[in-house]
N, C-alpha and C positions, 0 to 999 in steps of 0.2 A: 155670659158666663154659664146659663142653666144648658145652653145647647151643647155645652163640650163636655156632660158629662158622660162618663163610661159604664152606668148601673145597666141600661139597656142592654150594654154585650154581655155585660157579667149574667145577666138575664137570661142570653140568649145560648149562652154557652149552656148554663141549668138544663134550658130545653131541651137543648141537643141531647145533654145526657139522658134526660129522662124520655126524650123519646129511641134511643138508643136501647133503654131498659124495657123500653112497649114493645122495639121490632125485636127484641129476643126473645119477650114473653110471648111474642106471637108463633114465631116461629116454632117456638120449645110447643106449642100447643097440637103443631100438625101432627107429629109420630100419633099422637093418642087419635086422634080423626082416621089415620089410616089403619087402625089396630079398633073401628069400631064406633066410637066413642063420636057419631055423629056434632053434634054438641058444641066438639072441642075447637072443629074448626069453625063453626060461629066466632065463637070467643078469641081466635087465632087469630081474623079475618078483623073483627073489631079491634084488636089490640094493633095490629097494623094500619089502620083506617084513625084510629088515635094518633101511630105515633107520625104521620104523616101530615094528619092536620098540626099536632105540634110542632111542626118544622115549620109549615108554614105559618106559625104565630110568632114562630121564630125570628125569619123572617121579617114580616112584621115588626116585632121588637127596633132589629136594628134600622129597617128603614124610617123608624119613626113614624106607622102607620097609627092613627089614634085610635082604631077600634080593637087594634090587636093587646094595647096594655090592657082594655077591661075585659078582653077575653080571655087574655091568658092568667088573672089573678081572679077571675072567676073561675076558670078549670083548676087551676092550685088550689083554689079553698073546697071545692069539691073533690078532689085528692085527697086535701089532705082532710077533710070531714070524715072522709072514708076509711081514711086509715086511721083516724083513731077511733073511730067507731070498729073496726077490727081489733083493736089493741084493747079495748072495755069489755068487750063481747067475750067472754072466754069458749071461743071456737073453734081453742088451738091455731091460731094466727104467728106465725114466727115474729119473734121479737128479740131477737139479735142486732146487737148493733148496725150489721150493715143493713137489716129491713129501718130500723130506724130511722140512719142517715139517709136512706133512698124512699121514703115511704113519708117520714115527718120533716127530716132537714129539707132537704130539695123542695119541696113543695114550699115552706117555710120561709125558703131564702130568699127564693123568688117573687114570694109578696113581698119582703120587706125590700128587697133593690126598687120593685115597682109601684110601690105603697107611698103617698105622699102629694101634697100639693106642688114641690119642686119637679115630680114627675112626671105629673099632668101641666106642669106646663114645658116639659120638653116634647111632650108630646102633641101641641095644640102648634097649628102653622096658620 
């Protein structure tokens, strides 16, 4: 009955979004790299090299790889440490519902779909 459950896609779908949100933020980073801004494309080049590894945790997810549930609710809680350590820090950080939902929810959600002894053992073969 633990193997038929659906938390891992709902999981996986998360990921997709939120690596969806890394390859835009990388992208949006190159114009300032060509205008200069050495830097930017570090940070472009990381932010795609993240969201690529998060597909592949993705991935993971649904195949029921075991290493992938504690890496990917280890990178979620390092998200979202980060983001509320932006959110305390008064450094002008956007704090608009949609940084919210994409910044605290999404990281959030995805611990709790993966968060559990019911889920450690869908993920043990």
């Amino acid at each position: 009955m633990s193997d038929q459950s659906a938390r891992p896609e709902g999981a996986f779908v998360l990921m997709l979004m939120q690596a969806t949100f890394w390859v835009s933020a990388g992208i949006s980073a190159f114009p300032f790299a060509l205008a200069g801004e050495v830097f930017m494309f570090v940070l472009g080049l990381a932010s795609l090299v993240l969201a690529s590894a998060a597909c592949l945790l993705a991935v993971g997810l649904v195949r029921r790889w075991r290493w992938s549930r504690r890496w990917v609710i280890a990178l979620e809680a390092i998200c979202l440490a980060g983001s509320v350590l932006l959110l305390v820090v008064p450094i002008g950080a956007n704090r608009g519902p949609v940084s919210l939902m994409v910044n605290i929810a999404l990281p959030l959600g995805v611990i709790v779909l993966l968060h559990g002894k019911r889920m450690r053992s869908v993920f043990t073969r």
